[in-house]
CHARMM-style PDB file with segment names, atoms N, HN, CA, C and O in Angstrom:
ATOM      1  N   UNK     1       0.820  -1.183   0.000  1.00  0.00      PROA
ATOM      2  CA  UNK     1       0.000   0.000   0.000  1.00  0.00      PROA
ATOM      3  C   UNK     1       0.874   1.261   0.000  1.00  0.00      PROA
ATOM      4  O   UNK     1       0.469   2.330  -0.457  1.00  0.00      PROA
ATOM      5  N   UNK     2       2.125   1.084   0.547  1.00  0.00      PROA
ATOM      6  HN  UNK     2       2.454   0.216   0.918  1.00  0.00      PROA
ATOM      7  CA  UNK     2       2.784   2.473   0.578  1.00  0.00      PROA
ATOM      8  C   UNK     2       3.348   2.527  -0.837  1.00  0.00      PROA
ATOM      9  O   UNK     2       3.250   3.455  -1.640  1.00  0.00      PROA
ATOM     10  N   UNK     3       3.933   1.400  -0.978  1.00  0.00      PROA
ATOM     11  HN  UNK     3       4.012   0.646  -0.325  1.00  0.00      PROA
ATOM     12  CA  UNK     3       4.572   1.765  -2.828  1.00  0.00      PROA
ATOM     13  C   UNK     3       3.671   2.276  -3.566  1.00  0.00      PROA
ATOM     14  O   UNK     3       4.169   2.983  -4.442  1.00  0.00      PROA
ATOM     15  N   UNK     4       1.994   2.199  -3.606  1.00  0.00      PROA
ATOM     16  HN  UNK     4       1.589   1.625  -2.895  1.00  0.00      PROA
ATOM     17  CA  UNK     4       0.735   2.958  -4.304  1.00  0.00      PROA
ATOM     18  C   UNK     4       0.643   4.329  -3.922  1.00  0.00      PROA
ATOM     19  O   UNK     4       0.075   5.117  -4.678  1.00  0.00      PROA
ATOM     20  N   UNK     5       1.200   4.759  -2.696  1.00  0.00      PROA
ATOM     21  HN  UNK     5       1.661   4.119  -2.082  1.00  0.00      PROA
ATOM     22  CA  UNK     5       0.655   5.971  -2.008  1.00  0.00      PROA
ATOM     23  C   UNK     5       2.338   6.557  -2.391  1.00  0.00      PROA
ATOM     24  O   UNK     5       2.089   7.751  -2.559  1.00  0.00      PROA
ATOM     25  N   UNK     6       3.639   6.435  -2.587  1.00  0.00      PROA
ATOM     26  HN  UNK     6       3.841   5.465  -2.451  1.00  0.00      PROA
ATOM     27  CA  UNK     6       4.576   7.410  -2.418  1.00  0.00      PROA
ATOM     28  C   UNK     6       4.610   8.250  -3.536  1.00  0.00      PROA
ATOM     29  O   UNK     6       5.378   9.208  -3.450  1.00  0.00      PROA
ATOM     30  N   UNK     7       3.742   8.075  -4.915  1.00  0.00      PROA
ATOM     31  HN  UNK     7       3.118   7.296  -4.985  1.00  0.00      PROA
ATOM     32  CA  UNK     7       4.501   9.598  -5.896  1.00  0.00      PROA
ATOM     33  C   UNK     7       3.386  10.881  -5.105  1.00  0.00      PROA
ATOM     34  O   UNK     7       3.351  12.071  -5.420  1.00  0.00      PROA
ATOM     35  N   UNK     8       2.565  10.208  -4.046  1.00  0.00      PROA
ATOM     36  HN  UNK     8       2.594   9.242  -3.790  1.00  0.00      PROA
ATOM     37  CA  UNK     8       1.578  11.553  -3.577  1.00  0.00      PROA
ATOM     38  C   UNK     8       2.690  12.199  -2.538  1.00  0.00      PROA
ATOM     39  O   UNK     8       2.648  13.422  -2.398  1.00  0.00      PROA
ATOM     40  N   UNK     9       3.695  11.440  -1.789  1.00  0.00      PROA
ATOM     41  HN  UNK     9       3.729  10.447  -1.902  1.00  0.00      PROA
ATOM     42  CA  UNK     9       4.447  12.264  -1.162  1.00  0.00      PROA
ATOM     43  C   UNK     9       5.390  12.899  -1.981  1.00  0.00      PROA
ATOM     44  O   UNK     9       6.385  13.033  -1.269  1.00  0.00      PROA
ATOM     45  N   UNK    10       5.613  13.353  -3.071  1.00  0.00      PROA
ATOM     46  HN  UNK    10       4.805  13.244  -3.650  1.00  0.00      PROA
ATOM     47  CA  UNK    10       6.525  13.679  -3.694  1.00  0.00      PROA
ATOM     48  C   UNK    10       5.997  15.340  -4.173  1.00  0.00      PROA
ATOM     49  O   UNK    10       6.639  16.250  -4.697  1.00  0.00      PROA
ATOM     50  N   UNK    11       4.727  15.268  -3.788  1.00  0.00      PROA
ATOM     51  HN  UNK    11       4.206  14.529  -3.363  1.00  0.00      PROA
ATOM     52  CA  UNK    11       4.322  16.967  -3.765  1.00  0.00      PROA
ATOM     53  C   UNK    11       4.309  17.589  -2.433  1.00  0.00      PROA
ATOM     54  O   UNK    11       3.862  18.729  -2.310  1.00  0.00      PROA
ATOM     55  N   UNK    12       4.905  16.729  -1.116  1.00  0.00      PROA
ATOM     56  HN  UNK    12       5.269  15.803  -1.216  1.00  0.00      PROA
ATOM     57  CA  UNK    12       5.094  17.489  -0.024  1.00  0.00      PROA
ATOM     58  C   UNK    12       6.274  18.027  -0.064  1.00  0.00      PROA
ATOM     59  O   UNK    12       7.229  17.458  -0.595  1.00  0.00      PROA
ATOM     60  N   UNK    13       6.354  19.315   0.554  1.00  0.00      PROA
ATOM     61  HN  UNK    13       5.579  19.777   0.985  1.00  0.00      PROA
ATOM     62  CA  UNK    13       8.224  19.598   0.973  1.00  0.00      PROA
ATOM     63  C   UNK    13       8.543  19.366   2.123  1.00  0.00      PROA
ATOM     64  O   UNK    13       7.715  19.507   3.023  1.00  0.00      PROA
ATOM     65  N   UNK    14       9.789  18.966   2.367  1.00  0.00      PROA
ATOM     66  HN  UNK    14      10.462  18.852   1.636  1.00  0.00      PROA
ATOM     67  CA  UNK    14      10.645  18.284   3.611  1.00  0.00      PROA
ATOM     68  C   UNK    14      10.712  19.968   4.001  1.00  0.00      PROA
ATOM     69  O   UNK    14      10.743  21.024   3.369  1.00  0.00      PROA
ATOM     70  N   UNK    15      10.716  19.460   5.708  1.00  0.00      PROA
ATOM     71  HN  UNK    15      10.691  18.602   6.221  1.00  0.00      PROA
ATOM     72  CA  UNK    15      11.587  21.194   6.367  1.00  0.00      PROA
ATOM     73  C   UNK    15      13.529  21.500   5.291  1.00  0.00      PROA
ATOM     74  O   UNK    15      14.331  20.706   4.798  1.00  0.00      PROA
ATOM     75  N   UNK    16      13.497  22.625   5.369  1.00  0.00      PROA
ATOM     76  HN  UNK    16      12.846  23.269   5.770  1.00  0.00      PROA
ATOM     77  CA  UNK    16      14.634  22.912   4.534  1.00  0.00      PROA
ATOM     78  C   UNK    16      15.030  22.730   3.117  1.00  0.00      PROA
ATOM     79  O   UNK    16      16.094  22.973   2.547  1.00  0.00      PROA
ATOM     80  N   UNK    17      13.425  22.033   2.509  1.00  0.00      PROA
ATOM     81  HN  UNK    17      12.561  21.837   2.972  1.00  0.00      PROA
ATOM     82  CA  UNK    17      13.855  22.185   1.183  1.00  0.00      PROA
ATOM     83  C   UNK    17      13.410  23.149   0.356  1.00  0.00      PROA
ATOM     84  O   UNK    17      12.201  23.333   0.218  1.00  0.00      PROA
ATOM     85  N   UNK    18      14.645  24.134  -0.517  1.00  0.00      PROA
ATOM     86  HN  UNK    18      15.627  23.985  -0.405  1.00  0.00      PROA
ATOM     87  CA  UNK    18      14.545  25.010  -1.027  1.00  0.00      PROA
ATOM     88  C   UNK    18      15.061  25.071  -2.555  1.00  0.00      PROA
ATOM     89  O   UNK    18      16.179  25.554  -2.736  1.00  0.00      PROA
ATOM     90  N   UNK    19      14.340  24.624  -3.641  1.00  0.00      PROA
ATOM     91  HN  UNK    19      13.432  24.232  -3.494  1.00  0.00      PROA
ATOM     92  CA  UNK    19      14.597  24.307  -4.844  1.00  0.00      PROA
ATOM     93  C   UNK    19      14.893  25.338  -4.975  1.00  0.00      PROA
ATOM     94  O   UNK    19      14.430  26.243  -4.279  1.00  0.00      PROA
ATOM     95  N   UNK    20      16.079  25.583  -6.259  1.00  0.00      PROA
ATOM     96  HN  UNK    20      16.455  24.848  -6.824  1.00  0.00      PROA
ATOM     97  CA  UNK    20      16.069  27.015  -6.927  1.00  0.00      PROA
ATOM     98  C   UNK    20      15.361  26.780  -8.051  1.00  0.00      PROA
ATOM     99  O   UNK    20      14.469  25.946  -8.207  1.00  0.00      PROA
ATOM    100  N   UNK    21      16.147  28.168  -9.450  1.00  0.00      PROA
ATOM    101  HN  UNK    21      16.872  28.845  -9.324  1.00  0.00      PROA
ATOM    102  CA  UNK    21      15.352  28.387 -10.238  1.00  0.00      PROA
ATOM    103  C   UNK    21      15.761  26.937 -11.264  1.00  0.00      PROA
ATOM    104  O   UNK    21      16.850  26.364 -11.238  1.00  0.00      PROA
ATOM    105  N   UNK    22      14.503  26.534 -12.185  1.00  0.00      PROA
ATOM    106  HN  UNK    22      13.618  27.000 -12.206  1.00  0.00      PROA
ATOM    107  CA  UNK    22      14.877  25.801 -12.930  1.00  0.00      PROA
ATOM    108  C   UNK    22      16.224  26.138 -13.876  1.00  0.00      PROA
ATOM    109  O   UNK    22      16.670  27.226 -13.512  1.00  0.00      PROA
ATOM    110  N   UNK    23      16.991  25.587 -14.931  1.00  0.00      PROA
ATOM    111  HN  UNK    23      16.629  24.703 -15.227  1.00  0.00      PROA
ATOM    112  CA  UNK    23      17.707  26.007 -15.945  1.00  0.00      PROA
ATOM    113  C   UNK    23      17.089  26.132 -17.502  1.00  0.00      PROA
ATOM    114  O   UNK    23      16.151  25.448 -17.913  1.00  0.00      PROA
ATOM    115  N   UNK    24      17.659  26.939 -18.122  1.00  0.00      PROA
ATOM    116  HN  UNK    24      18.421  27.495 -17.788  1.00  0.00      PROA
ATOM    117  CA  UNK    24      17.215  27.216 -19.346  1.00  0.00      PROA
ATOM    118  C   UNK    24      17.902  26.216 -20.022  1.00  0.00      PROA
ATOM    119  O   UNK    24      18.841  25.542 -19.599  1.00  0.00      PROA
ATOM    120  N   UNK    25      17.278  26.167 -21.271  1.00  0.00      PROA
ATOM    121  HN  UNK    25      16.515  26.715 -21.615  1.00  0.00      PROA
ATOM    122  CA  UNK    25      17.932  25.062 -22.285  1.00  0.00      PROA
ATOM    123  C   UNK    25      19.231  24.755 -22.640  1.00  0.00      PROA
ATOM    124  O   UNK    25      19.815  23.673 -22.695  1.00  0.00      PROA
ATOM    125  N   UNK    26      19.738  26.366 -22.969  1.00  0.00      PROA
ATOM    126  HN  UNK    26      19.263  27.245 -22.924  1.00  0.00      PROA
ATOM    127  CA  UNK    26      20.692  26.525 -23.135  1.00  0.00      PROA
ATOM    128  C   UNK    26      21.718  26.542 -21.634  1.00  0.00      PROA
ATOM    129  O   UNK    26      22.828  26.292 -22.102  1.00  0.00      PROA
ATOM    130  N   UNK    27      21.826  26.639 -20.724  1.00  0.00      PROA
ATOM    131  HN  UNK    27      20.924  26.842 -20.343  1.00  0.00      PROA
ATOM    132  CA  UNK    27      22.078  26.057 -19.372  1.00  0.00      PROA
ATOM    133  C   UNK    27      22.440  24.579 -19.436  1.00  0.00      PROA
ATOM    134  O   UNK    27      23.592  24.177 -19.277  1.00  0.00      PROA
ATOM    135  N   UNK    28      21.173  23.624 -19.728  1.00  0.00      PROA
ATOM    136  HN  UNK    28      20.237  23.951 -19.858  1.00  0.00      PROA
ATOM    137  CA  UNK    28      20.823  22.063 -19.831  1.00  0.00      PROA
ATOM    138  C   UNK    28      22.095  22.078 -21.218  1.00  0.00      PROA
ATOM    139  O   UNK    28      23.253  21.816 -20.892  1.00  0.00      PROA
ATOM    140  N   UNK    29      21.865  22.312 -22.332  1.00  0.00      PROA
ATOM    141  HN  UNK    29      20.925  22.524 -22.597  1.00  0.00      PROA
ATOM    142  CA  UNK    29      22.643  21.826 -23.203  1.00  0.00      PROA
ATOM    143  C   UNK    29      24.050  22.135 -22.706  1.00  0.00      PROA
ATOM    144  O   UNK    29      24.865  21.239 -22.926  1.00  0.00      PROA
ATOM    145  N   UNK    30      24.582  23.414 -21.967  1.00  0.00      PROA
ATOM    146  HN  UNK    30      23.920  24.142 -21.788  1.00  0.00      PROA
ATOM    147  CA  UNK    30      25.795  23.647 -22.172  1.00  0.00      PROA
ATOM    148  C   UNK    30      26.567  22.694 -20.719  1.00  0.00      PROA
ATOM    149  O   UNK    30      27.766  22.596 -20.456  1.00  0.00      PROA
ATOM    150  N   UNK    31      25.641  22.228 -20.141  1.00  0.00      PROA
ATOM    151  HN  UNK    31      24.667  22.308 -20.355  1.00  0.00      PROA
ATOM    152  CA  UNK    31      26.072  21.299 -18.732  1.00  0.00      PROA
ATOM    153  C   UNK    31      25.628  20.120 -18.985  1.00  0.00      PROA
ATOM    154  O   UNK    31      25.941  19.423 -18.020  1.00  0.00      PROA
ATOM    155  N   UNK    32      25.031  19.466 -19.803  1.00  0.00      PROA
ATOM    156  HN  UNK    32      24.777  20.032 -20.587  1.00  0.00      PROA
ATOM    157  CA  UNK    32      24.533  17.995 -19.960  1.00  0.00      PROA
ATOM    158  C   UNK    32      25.530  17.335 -21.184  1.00  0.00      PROA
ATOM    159  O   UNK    32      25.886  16.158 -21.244  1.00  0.00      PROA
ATOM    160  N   UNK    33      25.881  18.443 -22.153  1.00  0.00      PROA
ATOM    161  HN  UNK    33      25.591  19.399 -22.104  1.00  0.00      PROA
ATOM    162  CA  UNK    33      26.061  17.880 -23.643  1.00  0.00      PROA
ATOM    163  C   UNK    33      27.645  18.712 -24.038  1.00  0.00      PROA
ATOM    164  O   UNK    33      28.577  18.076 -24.529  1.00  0.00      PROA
ATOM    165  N   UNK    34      27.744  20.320 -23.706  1.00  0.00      PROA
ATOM    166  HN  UNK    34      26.987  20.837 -23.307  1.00  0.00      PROA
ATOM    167  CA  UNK    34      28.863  20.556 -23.921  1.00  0.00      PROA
ATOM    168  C   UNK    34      30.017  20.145 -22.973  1.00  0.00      PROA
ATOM    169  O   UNK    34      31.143  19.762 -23.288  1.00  0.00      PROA
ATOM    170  N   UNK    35      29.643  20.260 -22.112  1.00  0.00      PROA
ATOM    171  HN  UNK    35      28.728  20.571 -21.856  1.00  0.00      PROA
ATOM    172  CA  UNK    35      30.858  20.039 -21.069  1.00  0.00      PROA
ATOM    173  C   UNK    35      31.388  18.788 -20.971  1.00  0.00      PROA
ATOM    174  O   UNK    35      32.517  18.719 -20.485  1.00  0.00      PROA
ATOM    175  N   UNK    36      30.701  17.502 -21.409  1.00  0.00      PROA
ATOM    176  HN  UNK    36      29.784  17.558 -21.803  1.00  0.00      PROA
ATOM    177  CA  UNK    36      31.062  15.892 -21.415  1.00  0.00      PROA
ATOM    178  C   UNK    36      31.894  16.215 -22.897  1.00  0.00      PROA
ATOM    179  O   UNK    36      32.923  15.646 -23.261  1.00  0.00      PROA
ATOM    180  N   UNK    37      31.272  17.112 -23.516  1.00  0.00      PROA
ATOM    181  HN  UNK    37      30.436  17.574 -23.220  1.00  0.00      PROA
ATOM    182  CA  UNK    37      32.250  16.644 -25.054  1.00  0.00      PROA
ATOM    183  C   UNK    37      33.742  17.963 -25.111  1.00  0.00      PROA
ATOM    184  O   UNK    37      34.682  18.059 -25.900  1.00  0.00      PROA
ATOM    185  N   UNK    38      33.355  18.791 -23.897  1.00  0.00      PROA
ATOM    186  HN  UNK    38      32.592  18.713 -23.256  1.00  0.00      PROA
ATOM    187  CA  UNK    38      34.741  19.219 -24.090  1.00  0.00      PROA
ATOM    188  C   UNK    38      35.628  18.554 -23.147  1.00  0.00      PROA
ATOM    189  O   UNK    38      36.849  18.467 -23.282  1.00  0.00      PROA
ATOM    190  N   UNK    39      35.017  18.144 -22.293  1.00  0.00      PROA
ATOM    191  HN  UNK    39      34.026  18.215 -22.184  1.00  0.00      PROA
ATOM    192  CA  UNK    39      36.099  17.236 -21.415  1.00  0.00      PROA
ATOM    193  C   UNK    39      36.734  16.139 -22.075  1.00  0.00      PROA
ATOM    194  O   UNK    39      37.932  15.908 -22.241  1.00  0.00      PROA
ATOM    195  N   UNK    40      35.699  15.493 -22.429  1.00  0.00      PROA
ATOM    196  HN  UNK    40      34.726  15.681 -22.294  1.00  0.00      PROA
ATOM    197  CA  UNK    40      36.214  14.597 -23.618  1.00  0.00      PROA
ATOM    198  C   UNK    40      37.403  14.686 -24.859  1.00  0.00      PROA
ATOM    199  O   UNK    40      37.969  13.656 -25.225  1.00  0.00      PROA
ATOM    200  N   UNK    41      37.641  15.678 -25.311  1.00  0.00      PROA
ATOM    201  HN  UNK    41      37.181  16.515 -25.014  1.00  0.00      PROA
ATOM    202  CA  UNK    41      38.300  16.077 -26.080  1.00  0.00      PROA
ATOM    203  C   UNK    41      39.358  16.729 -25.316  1.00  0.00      PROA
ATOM    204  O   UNK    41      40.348  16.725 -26.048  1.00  0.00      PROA
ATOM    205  N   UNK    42      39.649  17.314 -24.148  1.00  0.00      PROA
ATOM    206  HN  UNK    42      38.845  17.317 -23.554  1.00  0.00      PROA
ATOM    207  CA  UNK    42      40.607  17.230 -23.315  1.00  0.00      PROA
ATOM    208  C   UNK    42      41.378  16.235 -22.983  1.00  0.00      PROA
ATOM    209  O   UNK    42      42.563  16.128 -23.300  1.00  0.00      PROA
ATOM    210  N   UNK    43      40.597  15.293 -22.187  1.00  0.00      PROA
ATOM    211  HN  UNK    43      39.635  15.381 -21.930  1.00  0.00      PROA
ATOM    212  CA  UNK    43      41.139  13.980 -21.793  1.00  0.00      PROA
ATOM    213  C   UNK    43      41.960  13.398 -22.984  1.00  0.00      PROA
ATOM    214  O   UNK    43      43.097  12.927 -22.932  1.00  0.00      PROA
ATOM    215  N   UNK    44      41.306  13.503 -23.857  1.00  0.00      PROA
ATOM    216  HN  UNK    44      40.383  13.886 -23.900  1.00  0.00      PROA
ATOM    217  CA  UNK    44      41.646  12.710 -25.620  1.00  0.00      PROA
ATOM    218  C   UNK    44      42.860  13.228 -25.508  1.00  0.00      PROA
ATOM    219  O   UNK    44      43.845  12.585 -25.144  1.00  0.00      PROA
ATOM    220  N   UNK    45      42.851  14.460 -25.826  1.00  0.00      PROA
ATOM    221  HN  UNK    45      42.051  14.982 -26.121  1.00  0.00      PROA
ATOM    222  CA  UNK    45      44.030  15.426 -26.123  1.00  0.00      PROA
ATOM    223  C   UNK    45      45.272  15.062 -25.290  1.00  0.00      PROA
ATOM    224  O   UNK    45      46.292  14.875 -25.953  1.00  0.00      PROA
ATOM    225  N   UNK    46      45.371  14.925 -23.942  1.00  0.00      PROA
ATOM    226  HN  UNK    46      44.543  15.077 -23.403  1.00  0.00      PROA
ATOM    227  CA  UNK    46      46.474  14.813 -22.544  1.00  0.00      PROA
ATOM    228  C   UNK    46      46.505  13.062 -23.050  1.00  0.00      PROA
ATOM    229  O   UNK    46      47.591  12.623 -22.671  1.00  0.00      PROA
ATOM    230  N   UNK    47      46.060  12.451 -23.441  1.00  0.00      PROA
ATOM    231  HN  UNK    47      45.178  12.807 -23.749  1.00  0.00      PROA
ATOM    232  CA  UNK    47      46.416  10.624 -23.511  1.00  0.00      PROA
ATOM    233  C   UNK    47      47.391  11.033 -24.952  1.00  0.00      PROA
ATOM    234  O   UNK    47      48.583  10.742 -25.059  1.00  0.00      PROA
ATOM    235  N   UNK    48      46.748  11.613 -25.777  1.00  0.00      PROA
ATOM    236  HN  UNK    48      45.780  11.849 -25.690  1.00  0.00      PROA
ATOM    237  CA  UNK    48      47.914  11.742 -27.042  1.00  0.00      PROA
ATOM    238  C   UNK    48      48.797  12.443 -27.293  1.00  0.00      PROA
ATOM    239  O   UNK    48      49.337  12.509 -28.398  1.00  0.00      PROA
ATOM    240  N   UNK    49      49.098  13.097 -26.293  1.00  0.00      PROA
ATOM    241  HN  UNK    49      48.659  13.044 -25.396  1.00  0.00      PROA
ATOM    242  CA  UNK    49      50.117  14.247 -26.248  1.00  0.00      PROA
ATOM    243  C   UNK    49      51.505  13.393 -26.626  1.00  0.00      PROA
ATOM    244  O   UNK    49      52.197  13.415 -27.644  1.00  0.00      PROA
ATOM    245  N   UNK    50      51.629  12.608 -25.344  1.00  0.00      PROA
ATOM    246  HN  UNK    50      51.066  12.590 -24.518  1.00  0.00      PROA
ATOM    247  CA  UNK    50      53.282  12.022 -25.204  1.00  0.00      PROA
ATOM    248  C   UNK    50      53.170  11.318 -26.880  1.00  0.00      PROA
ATOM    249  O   UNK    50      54.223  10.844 -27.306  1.00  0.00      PROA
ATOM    250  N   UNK    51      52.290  11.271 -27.537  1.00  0.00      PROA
ATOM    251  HN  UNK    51      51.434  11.656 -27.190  1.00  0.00      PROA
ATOM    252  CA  UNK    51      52.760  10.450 -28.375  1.00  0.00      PROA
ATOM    253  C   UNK    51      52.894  11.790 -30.126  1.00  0.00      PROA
ATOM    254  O   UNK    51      53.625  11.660 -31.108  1.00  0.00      PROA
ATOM    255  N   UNK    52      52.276  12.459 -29.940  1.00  0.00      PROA
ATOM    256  HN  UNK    52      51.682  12.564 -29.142  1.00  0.00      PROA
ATOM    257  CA  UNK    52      52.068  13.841 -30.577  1.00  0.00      PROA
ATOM    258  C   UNK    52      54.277  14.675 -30.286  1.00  0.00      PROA
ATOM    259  O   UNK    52      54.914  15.067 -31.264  1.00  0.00      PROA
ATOM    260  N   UNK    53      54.759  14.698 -29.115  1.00  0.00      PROA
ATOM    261  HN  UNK    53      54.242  14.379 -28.321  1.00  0.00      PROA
ATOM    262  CA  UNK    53      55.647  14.863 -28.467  1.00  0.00      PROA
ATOM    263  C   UNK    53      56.796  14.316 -29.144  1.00  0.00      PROA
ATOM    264  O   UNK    53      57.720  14.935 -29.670  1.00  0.00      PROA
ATOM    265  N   UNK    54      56.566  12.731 -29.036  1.00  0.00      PROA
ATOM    266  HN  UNK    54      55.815  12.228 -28.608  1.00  0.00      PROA
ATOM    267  CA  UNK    54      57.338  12.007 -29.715  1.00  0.00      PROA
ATOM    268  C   UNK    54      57.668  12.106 -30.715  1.00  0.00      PROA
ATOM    269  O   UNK    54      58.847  12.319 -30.998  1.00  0.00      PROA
ATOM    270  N   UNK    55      56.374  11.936 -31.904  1.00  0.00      PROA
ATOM    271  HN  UNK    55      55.416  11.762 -31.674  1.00  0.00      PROA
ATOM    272  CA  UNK    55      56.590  12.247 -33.606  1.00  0.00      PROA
ATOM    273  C   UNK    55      57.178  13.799 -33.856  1.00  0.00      PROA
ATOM    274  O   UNK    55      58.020  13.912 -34.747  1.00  0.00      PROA
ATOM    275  N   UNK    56      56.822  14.868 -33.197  1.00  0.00      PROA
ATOM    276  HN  UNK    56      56.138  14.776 -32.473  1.00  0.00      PROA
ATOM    277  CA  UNK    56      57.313  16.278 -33.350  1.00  0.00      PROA
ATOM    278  C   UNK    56      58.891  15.734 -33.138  1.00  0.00      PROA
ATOM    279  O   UNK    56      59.292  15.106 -34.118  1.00  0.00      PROA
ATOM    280  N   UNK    57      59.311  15.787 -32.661  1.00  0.00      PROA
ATOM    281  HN  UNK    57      58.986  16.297 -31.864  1.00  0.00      PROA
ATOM    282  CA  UNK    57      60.965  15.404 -31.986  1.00  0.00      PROA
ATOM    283  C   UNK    57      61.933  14.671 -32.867  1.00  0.00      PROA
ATOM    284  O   UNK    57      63.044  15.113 -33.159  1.00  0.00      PROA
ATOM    285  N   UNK    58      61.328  13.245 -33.371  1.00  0.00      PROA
ATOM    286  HN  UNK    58      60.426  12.885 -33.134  1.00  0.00      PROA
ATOM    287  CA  UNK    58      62.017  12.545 -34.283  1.00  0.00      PROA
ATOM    288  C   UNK    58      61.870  12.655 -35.563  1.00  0.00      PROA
ATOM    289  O   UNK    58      61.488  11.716 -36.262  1.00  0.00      PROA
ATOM    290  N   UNK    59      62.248  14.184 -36.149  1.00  0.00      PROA
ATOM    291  HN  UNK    59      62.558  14.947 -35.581  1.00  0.00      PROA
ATOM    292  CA  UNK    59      62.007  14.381 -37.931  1.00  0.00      PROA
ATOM    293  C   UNK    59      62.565  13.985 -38.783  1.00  0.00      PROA
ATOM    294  O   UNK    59      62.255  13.975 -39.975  1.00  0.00      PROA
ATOM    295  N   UNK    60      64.172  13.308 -37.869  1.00  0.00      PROA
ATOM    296  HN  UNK    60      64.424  13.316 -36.901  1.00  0.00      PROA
ATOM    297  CA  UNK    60      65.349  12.552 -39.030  1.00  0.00      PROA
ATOM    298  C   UNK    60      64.420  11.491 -39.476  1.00  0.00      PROA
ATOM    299  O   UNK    60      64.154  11.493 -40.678  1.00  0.00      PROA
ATOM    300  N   UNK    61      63.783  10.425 -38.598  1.00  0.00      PROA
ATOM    301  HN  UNK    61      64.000  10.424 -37.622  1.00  0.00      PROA
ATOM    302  CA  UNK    61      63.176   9.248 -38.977  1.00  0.00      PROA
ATOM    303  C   UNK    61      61.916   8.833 -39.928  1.00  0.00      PROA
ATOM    304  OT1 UNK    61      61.612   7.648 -40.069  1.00  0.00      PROA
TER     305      UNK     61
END
C-alpha cells in the first residue's frame, strides 16, 4: 500500500527544502552535452600528447 501511495508524497516539501530556479535550455545543453564533449576532447588530447611529443621530436626518422 505504501509503494501505491509514495509519488503523492513527492508533492510534499521536507523542512529545509529550497529548490532554486529551474535552468534554461541553453544552461541544460551547455552542462549535460557541452561540457562531457569538451572534457572529452581534453582527456583525448592529454592521452595523445606524449605520443604527438614524440613524432614532433624525431624528424630525421
Amino acid at each position: 500500500m505504501l509503494l501505491i501511495s509514495s509519488p503523492a508524497f513527492a508533492l510534499t516539501r521536507d523542512d529545509g527544502d529550497d529548490p532554486g530556479s529551474g535552468l534554461s535550455i541553453g544552461e541544460t545543453l551547455g552542462y549535460f552535452v557541452g561540457l562531457p564533449i569538451l572534457l572529452f576532447a581534453v582527456i583525448a588530447f592529454l592521452v595523445s600528447l606524449p605520443d604527438i611529443m614524440r613524432k614532433g621530436g624525431n624528424k630525421n626518422q
